[in-house]
Biopython code that builds the backbone (N, CA, C, O; Angstrom):
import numpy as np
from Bio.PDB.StructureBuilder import StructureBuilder

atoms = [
    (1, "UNK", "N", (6.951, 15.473, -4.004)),
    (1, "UNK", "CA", (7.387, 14.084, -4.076)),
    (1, "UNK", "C", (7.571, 13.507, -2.671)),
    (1, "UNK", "O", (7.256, 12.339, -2.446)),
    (2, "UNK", "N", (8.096, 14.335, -1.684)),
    (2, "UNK", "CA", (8.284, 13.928, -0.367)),
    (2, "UNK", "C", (7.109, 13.569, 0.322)),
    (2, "UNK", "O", (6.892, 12.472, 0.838)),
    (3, "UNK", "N", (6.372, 14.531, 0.305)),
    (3, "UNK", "CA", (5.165, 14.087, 0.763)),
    (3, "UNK", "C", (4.535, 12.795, 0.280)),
    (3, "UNK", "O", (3.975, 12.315, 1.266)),
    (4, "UNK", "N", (4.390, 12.145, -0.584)),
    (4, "UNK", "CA", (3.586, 11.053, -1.440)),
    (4, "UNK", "C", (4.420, 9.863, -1.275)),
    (4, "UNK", "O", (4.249, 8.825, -1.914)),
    (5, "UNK", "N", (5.806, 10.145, 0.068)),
    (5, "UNK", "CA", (6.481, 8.904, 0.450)),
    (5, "UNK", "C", (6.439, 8.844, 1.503)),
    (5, "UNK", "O", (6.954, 7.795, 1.889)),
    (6, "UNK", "N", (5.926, 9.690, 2.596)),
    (6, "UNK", "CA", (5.390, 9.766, 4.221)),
    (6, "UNK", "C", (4.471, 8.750, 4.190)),
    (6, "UNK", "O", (4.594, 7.635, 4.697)),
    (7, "UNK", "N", (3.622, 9.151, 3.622)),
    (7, "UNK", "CA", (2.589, 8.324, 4.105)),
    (7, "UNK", "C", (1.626, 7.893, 3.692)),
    (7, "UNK", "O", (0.460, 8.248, 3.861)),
    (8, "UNK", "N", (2.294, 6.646, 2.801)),
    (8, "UNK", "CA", (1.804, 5.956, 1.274)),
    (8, "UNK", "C", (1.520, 4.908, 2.017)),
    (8, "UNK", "O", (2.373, 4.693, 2.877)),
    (9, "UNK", "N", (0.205, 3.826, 1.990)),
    (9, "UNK", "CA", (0.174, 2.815, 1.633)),
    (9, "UNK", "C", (0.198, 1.833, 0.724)),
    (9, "UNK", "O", (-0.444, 1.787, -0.326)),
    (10, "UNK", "N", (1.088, 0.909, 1.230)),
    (10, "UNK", "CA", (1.704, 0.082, 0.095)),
    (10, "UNK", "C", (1.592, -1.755, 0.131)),
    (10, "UNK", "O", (2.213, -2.638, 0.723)),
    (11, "UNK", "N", (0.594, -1.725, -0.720)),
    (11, "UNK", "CA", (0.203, -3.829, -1.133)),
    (11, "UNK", "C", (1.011, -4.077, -2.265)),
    (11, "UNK", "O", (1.094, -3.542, -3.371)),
    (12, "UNK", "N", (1.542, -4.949, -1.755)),
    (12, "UNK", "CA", (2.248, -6.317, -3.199)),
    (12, "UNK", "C", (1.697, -7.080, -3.356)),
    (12, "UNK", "O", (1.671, -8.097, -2.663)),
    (13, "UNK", "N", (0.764, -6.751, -4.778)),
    (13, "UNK", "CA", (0.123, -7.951, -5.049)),
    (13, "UNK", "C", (0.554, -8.650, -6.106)),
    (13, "UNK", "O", (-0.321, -8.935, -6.923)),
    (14, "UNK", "N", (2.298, -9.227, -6.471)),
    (14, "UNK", "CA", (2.330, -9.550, -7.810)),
    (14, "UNK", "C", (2.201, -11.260, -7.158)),
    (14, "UNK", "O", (2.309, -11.654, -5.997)),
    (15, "UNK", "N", (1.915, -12.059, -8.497)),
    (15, "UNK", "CA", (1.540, -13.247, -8.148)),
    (15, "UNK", "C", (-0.071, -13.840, -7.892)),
    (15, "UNK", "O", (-0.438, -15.012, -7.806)),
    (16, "UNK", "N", (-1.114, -12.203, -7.781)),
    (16, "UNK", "CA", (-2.071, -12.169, -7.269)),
    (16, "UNK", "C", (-3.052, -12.142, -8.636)),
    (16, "UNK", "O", (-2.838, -11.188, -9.383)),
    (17, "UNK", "N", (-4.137, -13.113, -9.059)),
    (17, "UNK", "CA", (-4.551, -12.934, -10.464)),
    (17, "UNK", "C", (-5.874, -11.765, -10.610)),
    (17, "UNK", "O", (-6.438, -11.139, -9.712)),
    (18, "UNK", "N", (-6.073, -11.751, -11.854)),
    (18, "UNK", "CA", (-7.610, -10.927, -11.529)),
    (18, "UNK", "C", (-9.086, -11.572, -11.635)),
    (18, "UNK", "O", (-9.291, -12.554, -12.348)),
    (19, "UNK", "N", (-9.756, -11.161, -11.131)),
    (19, "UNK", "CA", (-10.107, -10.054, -10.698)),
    (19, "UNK", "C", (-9.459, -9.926, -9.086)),
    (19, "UNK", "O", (-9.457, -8.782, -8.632)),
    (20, "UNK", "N", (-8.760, -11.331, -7.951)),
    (20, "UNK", "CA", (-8.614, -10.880, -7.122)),
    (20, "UNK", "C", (-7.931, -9.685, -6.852)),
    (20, "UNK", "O", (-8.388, -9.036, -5.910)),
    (21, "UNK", "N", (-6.879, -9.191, -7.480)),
    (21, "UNK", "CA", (-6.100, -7.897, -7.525)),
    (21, "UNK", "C", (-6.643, -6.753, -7.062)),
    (21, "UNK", "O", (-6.281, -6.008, -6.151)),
    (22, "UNK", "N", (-7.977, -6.691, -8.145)),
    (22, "UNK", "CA", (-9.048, -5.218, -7.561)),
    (22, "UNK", "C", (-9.177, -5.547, -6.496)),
    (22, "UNK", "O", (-8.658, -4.763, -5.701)),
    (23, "UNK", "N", (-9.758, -6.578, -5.964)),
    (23, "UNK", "CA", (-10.596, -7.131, -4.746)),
    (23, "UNK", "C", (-9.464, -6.689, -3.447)),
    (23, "UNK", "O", (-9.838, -6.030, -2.477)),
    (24, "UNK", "N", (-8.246, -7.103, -3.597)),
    (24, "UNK", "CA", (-7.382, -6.732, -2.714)),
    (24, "UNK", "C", (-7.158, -5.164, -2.847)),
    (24, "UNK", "O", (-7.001, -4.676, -1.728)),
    (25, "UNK", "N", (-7.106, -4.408, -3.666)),
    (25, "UNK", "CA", (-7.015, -3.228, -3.830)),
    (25, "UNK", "C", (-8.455, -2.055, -3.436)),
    (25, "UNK", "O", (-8.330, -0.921, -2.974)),
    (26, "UNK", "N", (-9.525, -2.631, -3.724)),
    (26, "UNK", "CA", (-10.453, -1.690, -3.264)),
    (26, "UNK", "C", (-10.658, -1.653, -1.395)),
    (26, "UNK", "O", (-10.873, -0.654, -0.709)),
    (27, "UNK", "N", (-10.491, -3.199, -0.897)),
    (27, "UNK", "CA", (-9.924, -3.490, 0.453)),
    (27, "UNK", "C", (-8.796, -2.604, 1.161)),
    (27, "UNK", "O", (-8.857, -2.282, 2.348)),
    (28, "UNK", "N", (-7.833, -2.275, 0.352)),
    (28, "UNK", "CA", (-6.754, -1.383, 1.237)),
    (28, "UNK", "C", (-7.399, -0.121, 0.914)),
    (28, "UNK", "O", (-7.128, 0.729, 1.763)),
    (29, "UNK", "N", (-8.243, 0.348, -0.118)),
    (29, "UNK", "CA", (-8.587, 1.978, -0.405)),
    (29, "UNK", "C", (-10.069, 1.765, 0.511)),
    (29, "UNK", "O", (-10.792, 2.546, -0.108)),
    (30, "UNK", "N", (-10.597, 1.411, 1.174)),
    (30, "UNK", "CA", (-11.575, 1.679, 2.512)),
    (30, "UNK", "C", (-10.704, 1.498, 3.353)),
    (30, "UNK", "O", (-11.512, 1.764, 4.243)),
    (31, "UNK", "N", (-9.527, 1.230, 4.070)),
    (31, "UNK", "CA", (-8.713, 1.446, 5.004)),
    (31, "UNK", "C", (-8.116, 3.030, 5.040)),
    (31, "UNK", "O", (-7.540, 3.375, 6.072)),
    (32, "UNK", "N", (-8.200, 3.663, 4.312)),
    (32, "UNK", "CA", (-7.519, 4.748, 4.252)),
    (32, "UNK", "C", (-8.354, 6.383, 4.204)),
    (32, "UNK", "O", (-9.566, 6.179, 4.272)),
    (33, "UNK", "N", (-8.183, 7.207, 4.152)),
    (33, "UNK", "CA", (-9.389, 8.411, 3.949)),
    (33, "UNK", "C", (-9.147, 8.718, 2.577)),
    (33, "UNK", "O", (-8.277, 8.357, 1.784)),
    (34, "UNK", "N", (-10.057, 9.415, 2.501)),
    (34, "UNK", "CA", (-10.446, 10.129, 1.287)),
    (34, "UNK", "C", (-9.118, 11.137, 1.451)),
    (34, "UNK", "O", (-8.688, 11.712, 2.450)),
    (35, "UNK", "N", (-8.389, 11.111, -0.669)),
    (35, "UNK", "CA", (-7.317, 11.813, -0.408)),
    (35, "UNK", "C", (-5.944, 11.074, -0.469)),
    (35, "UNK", "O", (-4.870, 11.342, -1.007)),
    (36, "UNK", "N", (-6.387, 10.066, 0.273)),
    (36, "UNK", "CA", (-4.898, 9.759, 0.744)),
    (36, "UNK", "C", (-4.014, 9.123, -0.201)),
    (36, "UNK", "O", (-4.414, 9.398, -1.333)),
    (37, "UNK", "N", (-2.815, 8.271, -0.239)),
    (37, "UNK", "CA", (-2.304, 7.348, -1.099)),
    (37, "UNK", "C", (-2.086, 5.619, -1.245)),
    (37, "UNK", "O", (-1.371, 5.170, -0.349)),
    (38, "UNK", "N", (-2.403, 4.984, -1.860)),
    (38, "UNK", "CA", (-2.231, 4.132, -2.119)),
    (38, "UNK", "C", (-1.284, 3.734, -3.020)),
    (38, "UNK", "O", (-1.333, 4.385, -4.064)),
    (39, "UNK", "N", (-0.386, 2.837, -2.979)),
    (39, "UNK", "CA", (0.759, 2.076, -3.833)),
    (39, "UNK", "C", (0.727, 0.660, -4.139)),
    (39, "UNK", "O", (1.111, -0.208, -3.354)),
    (40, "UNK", "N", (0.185, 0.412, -5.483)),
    (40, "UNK", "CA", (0.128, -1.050, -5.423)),
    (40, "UNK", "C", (1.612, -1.808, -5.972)),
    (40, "UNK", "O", (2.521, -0.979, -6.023)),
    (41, "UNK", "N", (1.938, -2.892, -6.296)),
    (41, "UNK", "CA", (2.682, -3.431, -7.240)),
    (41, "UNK", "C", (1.958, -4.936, -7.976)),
    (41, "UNK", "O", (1.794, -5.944, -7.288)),
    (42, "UNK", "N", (1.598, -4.883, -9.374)),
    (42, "UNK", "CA", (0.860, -5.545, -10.264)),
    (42, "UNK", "C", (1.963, -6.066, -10.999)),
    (42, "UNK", "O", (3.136, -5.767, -11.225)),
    (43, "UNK", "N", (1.200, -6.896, -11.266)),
    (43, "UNK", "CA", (1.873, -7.842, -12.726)),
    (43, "UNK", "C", (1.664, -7.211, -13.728)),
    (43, "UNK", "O", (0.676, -6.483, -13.816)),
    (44, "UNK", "N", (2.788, -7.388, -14.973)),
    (44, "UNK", "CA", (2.751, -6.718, -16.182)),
    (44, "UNK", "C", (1.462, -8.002, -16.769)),
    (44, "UNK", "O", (1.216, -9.079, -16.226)),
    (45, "UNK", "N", (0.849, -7.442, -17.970)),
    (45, "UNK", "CA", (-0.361, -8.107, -18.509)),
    (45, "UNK", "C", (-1.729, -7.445, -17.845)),
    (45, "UNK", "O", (-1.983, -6.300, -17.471)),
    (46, "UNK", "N", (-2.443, -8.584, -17.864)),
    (46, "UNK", "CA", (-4.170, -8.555, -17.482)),
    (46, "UNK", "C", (-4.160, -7.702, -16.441)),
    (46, "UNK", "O", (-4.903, -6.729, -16.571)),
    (47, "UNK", "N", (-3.357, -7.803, -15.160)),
    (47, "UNK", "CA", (-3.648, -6.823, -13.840)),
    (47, "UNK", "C", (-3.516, -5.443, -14.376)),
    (47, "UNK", "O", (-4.529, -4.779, -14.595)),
    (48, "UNK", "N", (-2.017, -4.852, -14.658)),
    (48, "UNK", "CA", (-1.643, -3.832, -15.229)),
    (48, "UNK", "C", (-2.905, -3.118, -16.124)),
    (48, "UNK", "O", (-3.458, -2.032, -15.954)),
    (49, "UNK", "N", (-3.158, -4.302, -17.269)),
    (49, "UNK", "CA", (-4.615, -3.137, -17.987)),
    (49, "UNK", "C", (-5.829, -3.257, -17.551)),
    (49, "UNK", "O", (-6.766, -3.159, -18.343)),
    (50, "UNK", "N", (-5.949, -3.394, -16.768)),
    (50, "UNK", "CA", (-6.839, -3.374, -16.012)),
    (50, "UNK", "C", (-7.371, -3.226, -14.662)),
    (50, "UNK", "O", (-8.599, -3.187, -14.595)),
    (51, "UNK", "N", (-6.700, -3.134, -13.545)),
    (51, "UNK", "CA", (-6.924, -3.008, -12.581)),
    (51, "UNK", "C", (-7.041, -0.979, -12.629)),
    (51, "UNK", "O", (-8.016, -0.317, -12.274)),
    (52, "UNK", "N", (-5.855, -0.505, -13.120)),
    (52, "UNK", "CA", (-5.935, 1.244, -13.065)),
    (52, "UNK", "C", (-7.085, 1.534, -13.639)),
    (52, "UNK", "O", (-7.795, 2.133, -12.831)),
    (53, "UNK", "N", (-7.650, 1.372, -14.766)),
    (53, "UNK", "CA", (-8.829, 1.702, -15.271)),
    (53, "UNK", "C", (-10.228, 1.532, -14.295)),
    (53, "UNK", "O", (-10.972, 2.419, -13.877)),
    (54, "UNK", "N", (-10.283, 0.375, -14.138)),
    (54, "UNK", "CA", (-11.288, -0.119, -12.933)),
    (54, "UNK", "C", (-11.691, 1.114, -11.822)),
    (54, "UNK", "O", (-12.764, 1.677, -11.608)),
    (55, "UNK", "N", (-10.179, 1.292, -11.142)),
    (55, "UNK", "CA", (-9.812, 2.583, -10.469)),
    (55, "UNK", "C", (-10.664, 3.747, -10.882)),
    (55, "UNK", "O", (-11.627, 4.271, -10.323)),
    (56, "UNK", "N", (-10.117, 3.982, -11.885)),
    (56, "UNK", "CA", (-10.344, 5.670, -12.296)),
    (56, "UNK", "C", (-11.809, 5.479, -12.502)),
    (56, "UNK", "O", (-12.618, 6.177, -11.890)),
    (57, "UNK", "N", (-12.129, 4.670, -13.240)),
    (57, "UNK", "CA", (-13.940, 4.832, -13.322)),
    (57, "UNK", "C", (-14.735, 4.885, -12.178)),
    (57, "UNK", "O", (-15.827, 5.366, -11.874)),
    (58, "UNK", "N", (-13.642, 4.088, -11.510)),
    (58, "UNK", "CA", (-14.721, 4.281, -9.409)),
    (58, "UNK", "C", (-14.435, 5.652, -8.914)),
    (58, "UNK", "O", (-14.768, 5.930, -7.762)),
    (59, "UNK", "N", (-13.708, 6.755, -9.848)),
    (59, "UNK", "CA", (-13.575, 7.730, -9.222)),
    (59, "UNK", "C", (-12.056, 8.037, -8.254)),
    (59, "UNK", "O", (-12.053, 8.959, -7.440)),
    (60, "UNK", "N", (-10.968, 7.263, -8.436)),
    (60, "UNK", "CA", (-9.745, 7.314, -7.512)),
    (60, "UNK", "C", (-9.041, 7.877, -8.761)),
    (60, "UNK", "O", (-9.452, 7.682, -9.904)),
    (61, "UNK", "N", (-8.000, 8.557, -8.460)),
    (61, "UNK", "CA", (-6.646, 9.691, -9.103)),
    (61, "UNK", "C", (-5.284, 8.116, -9.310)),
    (61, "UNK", "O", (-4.836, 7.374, -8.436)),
    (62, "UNK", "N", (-5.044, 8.142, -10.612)),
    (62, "UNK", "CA", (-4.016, 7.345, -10.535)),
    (62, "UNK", "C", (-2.909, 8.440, -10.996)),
    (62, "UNK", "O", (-2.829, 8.737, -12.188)),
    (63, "UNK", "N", (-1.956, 9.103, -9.916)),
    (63, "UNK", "CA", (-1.208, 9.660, -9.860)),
    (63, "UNK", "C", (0.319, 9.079, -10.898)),
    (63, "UNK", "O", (0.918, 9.762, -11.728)),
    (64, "UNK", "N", (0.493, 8.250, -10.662)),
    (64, "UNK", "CA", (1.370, 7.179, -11.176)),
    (64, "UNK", "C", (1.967, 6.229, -11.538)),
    (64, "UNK", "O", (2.496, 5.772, -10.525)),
    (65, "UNK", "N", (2.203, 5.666, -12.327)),
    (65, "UNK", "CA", (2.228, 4.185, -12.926)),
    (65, "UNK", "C", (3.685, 3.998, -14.075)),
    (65, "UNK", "O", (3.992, 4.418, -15.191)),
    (66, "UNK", "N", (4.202, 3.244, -13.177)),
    (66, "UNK", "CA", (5.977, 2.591, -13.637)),
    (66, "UNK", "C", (6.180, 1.601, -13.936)),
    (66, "UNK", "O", (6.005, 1.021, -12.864)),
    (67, "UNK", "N", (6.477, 0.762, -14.717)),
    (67, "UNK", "CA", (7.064, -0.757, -14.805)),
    (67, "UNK", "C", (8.146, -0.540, -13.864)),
    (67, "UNK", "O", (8.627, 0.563, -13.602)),
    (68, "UNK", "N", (8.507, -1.663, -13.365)),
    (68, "UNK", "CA", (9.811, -1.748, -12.498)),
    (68, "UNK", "C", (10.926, -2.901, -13.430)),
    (68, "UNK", "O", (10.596, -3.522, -14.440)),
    (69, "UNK", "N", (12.128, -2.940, -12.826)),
    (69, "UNK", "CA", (12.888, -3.824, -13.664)),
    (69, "UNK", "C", (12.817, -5.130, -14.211)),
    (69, "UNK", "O", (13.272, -5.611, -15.249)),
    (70, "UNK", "N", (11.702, -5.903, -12.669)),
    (70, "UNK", "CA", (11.528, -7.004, -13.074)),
    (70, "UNK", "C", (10.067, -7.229, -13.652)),
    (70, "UNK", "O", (9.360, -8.220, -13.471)),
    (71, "UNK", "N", (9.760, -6.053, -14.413)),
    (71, "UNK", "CA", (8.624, -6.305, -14.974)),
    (71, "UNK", "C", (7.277, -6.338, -14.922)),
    (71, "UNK", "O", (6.436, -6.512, -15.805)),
    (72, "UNK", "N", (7.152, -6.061, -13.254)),
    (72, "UNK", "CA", (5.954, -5.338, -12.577)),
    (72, "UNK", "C", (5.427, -3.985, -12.852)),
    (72, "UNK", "O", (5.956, -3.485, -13.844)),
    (73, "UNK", "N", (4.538, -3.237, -12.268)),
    (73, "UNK", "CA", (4.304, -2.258, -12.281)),
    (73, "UNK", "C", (3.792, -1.905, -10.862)),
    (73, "UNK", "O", (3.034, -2.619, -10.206)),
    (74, "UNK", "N", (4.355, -0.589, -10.430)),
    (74, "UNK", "CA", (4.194, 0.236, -9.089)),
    (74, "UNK", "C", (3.238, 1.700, -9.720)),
    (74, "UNK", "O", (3.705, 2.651, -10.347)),
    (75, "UNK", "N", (1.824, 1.481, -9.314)),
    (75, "UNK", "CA", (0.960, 2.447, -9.299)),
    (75, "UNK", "C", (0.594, 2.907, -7.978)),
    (75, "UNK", "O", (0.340, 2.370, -6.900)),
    (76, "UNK", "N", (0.656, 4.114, -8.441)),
    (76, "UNK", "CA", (0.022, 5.123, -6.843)),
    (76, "UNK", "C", (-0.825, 5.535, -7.279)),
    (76, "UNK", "O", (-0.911, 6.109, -8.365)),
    (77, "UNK", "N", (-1.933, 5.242, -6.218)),
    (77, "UNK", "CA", (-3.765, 5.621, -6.808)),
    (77, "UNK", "C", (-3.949, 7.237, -5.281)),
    (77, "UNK", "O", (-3.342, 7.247, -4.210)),
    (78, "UNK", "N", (-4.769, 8.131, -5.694)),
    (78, "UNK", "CA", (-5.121, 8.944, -4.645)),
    (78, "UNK", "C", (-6.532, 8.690, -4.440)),
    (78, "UNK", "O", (-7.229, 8.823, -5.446)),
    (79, "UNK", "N", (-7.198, 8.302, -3.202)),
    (79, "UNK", "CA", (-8.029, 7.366, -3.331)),
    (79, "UNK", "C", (-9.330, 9.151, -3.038)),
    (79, "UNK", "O", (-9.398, 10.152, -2.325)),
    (80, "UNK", "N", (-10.056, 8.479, -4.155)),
    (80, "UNK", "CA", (-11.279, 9.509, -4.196)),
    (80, "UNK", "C", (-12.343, 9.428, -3.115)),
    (80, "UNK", "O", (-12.473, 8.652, -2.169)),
    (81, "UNK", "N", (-13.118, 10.534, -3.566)),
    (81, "UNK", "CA", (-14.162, 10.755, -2.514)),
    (81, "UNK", "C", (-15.003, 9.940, -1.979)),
    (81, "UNK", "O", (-15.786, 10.338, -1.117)),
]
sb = StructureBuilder()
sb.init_structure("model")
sb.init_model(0)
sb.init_chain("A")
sb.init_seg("    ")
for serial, (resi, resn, name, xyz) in enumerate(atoms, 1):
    if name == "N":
        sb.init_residue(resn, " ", resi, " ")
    sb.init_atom(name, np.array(xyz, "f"), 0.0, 1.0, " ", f" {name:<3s}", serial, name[0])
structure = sb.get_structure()
């Protein structure tokens, strides 16, 4: 767990609609290496079902995925090969 809070990158994209969401999200996963972590925060709805899926079919690890209190969701993607 410690490790996967060193040295996470982390976008807030709530407020952000789709498809821009992916668009901002595949943008921070070429900033980073293969492996590494990514942390988004999405809107509950359309982003939420859809943006993780998008993910996993391009081949990235969605390690984890939370609603938060106010109704967002905080996913950590491990960005694939």
């Amino acid at each position: 767990m410690e490790a996967e809070n060193s040295a996470v990158t982390v976008k807030d994209l709530r407020g952000v609609s789709c498809p821009m969401n992916l668009v901002h999200t595949k943008v921070e996963l070429a900033k980073i290496a293969a492996g590494a972590l990514l942390r988004i925060i999405l809107d509950n709805g359309p982003p939420i079902k859809n943006v993780p899926g998008s993910l996993a079919e391009e081949g990235h690890e969605i390690v984890r995925q939370e609603q938060n209190p106010d109704s967002s969701w905080t996913v950590l993607i491990r960005k694939g090969a």
